[in-house]
C-alpha positions as CSV (number, residue, x, y, z in Angstrom):
1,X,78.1,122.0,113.6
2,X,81.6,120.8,114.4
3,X,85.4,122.3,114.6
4,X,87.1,119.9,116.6
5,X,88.7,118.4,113.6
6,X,90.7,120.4,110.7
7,X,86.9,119.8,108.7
8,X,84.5,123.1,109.3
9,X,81.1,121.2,108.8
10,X,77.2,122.1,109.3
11,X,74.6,120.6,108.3
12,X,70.8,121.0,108.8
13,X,68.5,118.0,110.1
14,X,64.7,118.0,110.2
15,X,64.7,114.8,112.9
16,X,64.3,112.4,110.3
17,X,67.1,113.0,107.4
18,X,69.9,115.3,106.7
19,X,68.5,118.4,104.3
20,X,71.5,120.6,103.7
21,X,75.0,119.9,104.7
22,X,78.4,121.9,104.4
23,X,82.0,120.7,104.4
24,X,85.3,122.2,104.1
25,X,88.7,120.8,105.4
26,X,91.3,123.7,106.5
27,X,92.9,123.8,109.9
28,X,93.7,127.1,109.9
29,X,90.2,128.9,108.9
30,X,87.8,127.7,110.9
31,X,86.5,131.1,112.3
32,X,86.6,132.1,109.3
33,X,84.9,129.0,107.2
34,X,82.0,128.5,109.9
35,X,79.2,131.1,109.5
36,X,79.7,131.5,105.5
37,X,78.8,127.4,106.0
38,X,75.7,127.9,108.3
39,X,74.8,130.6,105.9
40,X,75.1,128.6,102.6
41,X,73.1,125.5,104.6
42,X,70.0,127.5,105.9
43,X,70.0,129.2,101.8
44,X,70.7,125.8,100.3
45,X,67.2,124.3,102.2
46,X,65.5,127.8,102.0
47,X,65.5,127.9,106.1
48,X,65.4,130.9,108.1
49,X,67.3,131.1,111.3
50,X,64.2,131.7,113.1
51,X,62.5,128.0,112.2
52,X,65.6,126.4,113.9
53,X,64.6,124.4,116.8
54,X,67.9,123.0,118.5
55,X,71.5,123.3,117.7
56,X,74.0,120.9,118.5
57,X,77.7,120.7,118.6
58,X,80.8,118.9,118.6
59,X,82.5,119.1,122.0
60,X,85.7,117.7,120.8
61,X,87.7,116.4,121.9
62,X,90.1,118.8,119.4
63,X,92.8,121.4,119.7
64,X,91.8,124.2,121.6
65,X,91.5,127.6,119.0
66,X,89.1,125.1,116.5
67,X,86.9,123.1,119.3
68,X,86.3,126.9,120.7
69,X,85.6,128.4,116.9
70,X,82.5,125.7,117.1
71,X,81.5,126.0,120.7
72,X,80.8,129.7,120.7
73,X,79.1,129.9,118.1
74,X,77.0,127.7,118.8
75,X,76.3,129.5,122.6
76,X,75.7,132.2,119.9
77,X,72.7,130.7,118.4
78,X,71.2,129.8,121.2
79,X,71.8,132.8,123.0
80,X,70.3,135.3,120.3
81,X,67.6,132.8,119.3
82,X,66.4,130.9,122.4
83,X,67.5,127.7,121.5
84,X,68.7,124.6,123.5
85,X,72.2,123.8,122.6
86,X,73.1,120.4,122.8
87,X,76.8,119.2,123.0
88,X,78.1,115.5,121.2
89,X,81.6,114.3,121.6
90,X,83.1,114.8,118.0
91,X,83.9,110.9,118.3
92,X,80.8,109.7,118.4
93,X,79.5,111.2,115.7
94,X,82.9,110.0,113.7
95,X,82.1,106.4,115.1
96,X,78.3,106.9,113.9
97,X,79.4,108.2,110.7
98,X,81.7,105.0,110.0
99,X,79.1,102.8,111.3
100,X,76.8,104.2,107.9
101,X,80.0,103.7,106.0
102,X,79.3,99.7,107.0
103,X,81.9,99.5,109.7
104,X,80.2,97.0,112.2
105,X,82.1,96.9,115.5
106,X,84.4,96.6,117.8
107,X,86.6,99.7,116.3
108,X,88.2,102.5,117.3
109,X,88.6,106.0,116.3
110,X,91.4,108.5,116.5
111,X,91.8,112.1,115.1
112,X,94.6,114.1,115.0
113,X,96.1,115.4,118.0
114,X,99.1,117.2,116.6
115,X,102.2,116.3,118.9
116,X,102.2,113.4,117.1
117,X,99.8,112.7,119.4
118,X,96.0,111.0,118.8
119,X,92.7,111.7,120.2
120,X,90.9,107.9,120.7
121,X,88.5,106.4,121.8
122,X,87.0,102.4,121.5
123,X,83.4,101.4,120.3
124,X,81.5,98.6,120.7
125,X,79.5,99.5,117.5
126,X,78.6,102.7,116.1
127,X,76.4,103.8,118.7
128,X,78.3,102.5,121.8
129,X,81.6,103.9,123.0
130,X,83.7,101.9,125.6
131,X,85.5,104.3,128.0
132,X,86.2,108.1,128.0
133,X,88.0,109.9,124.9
134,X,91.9,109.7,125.5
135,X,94.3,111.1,124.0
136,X,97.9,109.2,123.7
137,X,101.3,108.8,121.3
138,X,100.4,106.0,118.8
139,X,102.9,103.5,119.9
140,X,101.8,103.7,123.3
141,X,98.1,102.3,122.4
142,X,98.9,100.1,119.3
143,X,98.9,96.7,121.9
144,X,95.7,98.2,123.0
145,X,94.1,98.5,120.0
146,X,95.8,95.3,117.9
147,X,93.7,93.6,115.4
148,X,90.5,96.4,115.6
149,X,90.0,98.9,112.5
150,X,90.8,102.2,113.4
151,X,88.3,105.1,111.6
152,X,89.4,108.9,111.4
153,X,92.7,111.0,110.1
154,X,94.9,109.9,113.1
155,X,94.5,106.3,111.9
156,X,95.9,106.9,108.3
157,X,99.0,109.6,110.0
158,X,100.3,106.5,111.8
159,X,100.3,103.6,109.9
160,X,102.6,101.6,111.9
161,X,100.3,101.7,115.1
162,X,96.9,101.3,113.2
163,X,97.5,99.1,110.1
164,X,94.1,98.5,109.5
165,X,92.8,102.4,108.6
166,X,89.6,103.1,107.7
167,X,87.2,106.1,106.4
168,X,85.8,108.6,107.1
169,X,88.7,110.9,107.4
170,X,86.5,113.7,109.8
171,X,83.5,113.9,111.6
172,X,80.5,114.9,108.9
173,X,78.1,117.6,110.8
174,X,75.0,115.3,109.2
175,X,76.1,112.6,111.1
176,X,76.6,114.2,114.5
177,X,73.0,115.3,113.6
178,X,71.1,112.3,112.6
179,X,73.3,110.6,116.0
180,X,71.7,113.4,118.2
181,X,68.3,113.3,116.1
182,X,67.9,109.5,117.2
183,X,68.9,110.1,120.8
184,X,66.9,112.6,121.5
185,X,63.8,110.7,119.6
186,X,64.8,108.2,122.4
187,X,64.3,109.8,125.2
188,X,68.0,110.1,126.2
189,X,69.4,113.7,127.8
190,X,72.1,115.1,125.2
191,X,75.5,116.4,127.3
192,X,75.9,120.1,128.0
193,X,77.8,121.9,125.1
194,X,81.6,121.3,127.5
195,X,84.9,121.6,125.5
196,X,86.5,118.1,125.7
197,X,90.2,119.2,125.8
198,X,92.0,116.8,127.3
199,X,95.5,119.1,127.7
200,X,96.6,122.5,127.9
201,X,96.2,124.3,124.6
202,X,99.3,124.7,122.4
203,X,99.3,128.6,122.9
204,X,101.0,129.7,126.3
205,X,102.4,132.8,127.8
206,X,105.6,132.8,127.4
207,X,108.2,132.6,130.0
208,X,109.9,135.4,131.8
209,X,107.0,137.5,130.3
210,X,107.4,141.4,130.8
211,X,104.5,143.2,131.9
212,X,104.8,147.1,130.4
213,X,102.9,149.7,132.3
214,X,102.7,153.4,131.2
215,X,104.1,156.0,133.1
């Protein structure tokens, strides 16, 4: 599953192929949107909860209330069904998921950031990023990022920086999957289910706050 992004997406992978997936775009829904989706999946492939065997996750990065939405319920699921929960920078699985769209690297990918800001990050191909996940004002990375396509929503916001936009839009939870499915078929240790934030949420206490005690 996966919140980072305005997309609320889960999808259900037996290790070799996708068998249900879920997608809805709306920013402002995701708790909401999420469990209705893992519900609808697990009915759609006639899976109980209890034949689940791993869950994994989009750790973002992503704004702060949607990148949480995913996060705990994933801790959720493992919690109240002894499950490993595996975490997969939302990125990744957008880089893997242009990669099956025939993107062949170098590329980039950026989602939005709000603050007319993106969140970035470089790949050598569709499996291999180059660097950590930033997050940085268009302008300030266009040099940076000249002549490469650029996959993901905060490519087609700004134009100007990345002229050479290209799909998908948002992470798809089956391609997070199948990504983690062929790591972990590999031998290779997924990362601990951490929130990527990279800033301080939006929400903040506001100044000069007044703290009310009874009498």
């Amino acid at each position: 599953m996966d919140t980072a992004t305005p997309a609320v997406t889960v999808a259900l992978h037996d290790g070799t192929s996708v068998i249900a997936e879920s997608g809805q775009v709306d920013a402002r829904r995701h708790g909401e949107l999420l469990l209705p989706a893992v519900d609808r999946v697990l009915a759609e492939a006639g899976v109980k909860p209890d034949a689940l065997t791993a869950v994994v996750v989009g750790t973002g990065p992503g704004p702060y209330t949607g990148l949480r939405v995913g996060l705990v319920t994933a801790a959720t699921f493992g919690s109240a069904l002894g499950l490993p929960v595996h975490g997969l920078c939302t990125l990744d699985g957008l880089a893997y998921a242009a990669g099956l769209d025939g993107l062949a690297g170098p590329f980039a990918v950026a989602t939005d950031a709000r603050r007319k800001e993106v969140y970035w990050a470089r790949y050598a191909d569709a499996r291999t990023r180059v660097g950590e996940p930033s997050v940085d004002r268009p302008a300030d990375i266009a040099a940076e990022l000249a002549g490469l396509p650029v996959a993901g929503a905060g490519a087609e916001l700004y134009p100007e920086a990345f002229p050479d936009a290209r799909g998908p839009r948002y992470v798809a939870a089956g391609a997070l999957a199948a990504l983690a499915a062929e790591r972990l078929a590999a031998g290779q240790e997924l990362p601990e289910p951490r929130p990527l934030y990279l800033r301080r949420p939006d929400a903040q206490v506001p100044k000069n706050y007044k703290v009310v005690t009874p009498k």
